[in-house]
N, C-alpha and C positions, 0 to 999 in steps of 0.2 A: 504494500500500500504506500500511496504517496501523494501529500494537495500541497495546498499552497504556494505552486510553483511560483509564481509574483513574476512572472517575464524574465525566468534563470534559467535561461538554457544551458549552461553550462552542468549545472548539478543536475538538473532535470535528466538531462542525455547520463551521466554520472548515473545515478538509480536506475534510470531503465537498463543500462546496459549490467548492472551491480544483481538486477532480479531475476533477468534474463538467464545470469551464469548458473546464479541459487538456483533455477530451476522451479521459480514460483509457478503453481498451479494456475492462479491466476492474479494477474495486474488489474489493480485497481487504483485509477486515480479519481483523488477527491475532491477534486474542483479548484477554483481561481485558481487558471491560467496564469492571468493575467492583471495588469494594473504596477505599477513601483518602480518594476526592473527593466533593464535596457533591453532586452532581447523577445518581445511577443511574438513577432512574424516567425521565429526559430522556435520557440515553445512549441506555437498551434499546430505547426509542421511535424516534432516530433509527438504531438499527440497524436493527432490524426496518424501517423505513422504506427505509431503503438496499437491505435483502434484497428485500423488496415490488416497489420502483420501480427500483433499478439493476442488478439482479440481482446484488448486491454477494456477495460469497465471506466467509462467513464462520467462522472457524477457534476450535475452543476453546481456551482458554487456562484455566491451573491458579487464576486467581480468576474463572472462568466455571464452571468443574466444582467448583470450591468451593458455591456457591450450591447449584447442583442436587444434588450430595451432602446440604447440609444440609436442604434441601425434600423427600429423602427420609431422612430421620433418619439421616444415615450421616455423622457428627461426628468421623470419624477424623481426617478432614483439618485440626480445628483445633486437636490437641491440639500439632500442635509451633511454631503457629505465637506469637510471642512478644506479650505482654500487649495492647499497646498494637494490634497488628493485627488482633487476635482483637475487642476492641472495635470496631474500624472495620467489620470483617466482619458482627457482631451488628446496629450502627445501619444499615449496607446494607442486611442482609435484611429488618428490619424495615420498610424502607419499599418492598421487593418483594415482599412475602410474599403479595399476593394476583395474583399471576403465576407460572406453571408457567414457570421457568428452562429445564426440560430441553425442552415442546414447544412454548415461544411463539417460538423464533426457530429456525433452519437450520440448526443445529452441523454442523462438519464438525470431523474430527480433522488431517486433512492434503488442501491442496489439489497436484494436478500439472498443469502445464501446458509442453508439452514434454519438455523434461529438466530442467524447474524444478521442485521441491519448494517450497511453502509450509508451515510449521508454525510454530506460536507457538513454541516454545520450541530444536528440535531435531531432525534426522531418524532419532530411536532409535524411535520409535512410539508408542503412545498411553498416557497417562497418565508417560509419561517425562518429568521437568521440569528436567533434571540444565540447568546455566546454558554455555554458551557463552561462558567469559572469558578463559580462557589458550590461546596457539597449543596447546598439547599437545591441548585440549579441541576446537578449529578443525581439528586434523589428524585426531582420530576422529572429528569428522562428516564431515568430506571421504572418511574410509575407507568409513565407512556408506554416503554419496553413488555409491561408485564401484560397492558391494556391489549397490545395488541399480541400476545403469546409470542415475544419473543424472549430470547434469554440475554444478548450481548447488542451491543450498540457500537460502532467506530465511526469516530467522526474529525474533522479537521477543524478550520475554521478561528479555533484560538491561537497557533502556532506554537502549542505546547504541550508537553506532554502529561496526560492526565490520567489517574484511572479508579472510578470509584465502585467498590462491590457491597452485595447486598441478597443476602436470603439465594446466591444461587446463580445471582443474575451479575453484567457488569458496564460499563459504561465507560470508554475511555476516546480521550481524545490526543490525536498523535502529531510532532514536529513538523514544520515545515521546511519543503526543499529548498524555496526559494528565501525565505525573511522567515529566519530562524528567530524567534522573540523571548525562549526561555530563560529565567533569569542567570546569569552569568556563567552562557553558553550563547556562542555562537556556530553551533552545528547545523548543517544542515543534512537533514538525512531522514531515510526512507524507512517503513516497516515493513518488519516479516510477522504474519499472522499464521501461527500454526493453531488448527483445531486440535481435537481429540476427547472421543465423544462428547460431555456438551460442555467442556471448559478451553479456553482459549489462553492461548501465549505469547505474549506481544516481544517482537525481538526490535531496537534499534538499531540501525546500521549509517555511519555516520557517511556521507559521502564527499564533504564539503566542507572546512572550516577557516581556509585562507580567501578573503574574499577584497584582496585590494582590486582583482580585477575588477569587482562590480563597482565598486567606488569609483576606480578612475572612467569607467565606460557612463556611469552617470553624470562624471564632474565634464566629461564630454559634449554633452546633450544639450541641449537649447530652453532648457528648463531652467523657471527663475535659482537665482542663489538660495532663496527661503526652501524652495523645494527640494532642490539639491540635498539641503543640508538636514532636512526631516527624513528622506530616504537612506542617506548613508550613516545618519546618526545612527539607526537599528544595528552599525557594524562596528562603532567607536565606545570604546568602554569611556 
C-alpha cells in the first residue's frame, strides 16, 4: 500500500518498483496524487502505468477529486483551502490540464478485500474527508467498521502512521510517499499489508528520506517565495 504521493515521482517510482520485487499480491494506492510537489504529469503517468501493468487498486483521494472538480468548473472545493495551497493547486493543474482527471485513470472511492476496507481518508463514505487523528476519531471508525461487518480499516490521508484496536477489530492509518508529516521523521515510505486469517500486519518500508532534491526542484518553480517556503518547510527541521 501506498497514498499520499503529493507530485513525488521520485519515491513514488521508489515503492512501486520496492513492491513489485516483494512480490505484493496486490498494489494498492491511496489516493492524492497530486497537489505540493514538482512532478504530477510523472506521478499520473506512473499510476496509470501501475493500473495498466499491475492491476494496481487505485482509490481517490480529496487532492484527486480536487482536480476533476476543477476540470469540470466546480471550484467549491478551493474556496476554503488557505493561500499558499490554493496556488500549489492552480500551478498543478496547469500542467495537467490537457488530461481528463476524472476518465484517464480507474478511480475507485473504496477498495474491500475480505473484511479489509481500503479508503484514503476514512470509512464514512464518499467525498467524507473528516482526518483520523485523535483515539475519539479511531473509535468512530472502528464503530462505522463494525456497522458495516467489517473487521480492519487502512487508510491515508493524515500522512502518519497510526493504529488503533478494539474488541477484534482495527483501524490504522499509514505514511506518506510523497510529504512525509510524522513527527521527527522525514521518511517517506510505503506498506506491506500481510493478512492471516482475520488479523493483519502492517510492515513499513522506508523508501525515501534524502529529499534536497525536492526542495531545490521546488525553489525552481515559478511559485511565490511564501509558497515555496510552506512546501519545503515539511523537509526542514
Amino acid at each position: 500500500m501506498m497514498g499520499d504521493i503529493h507530485s513525488a515521482a521520485k519515491p513514488f517510482r521508489q515503492a512501486l518498483q520496492a513492491a513489485r520485487t516483494a512480490g505484493c499480491d496486490q498494489i494498492i494506492i491511496l489516493g492524492d496524487l497530486l497537489t505540493y510537489g514538482p512532478e504530477p504529469r510523472e506521478v499520473l503517468d506512473l499510476a496509470a502505468d501501475a493500473c495498466a501493468k499491475d492491476g494496481a487498486i487505485l482509490l481517490c483521494g480529496n487532492h484527486d477529486q480536487l482536480y476533476i472538480d476543477l476540470q469540470q468548473n466546480e471550484a467549491a472545493s478551493m474556496v476554503s483551502l488557505p493561500d499558499w495551497i490554493r496556488e500549489s493547486a492552480e500551478w498543478t493543474l496547469a500542467r495537467i490540464e490537457d488530461l481528463d482527471m476524472k476518465s484517464s485513470l480507474p478511480w475507485r472511492d473504496e477498495w474491500i478485500e475480505g473484511e479489509v476496507l481500503f479508503s484514503h481518508a476514512n470509512p464514512f463514505g464518499r467525498g467524507n474527508w473528516t482526518y483520523l487523528r485523535e483515539p475519539a476519531d479511531f473509535r468512530t471508525a472502528l464503530s462505522v467498521l463494525a456497522e458495516r461487518g467489517l473487521r480492519h480499516g487502512i487508510f491515508g490521508h493524515t500522512h502518519r502512521c497510526r493504529r488503533h484496536e478494539l474488541d477484534g477489530r482495527s483501524a490504522a492509518t499509514i505514511g506518506a510517499i510523497g510529504q512525509p508529516r510524522d513527527e521527527n521523521s522525514r521518511r517517506g515510505a510505503w506498506t506491506s499489508l500481510t493478512m492471516q486469517e482475520d488479523q493483519i500486519s502492517l510492515d513499513e518500508r522506508e523508501i525515501c528520506r534524502d529529499w534536497s532534491w525536492y526542495v531545490e526542484a521546488i525553489l525552481k518553480t515559478n511559485l511565490s517565495d511564501e509558497t515555496k517556503s510552506r512546501i519545503c518547510g515539511f523537509f526542514h527541521d
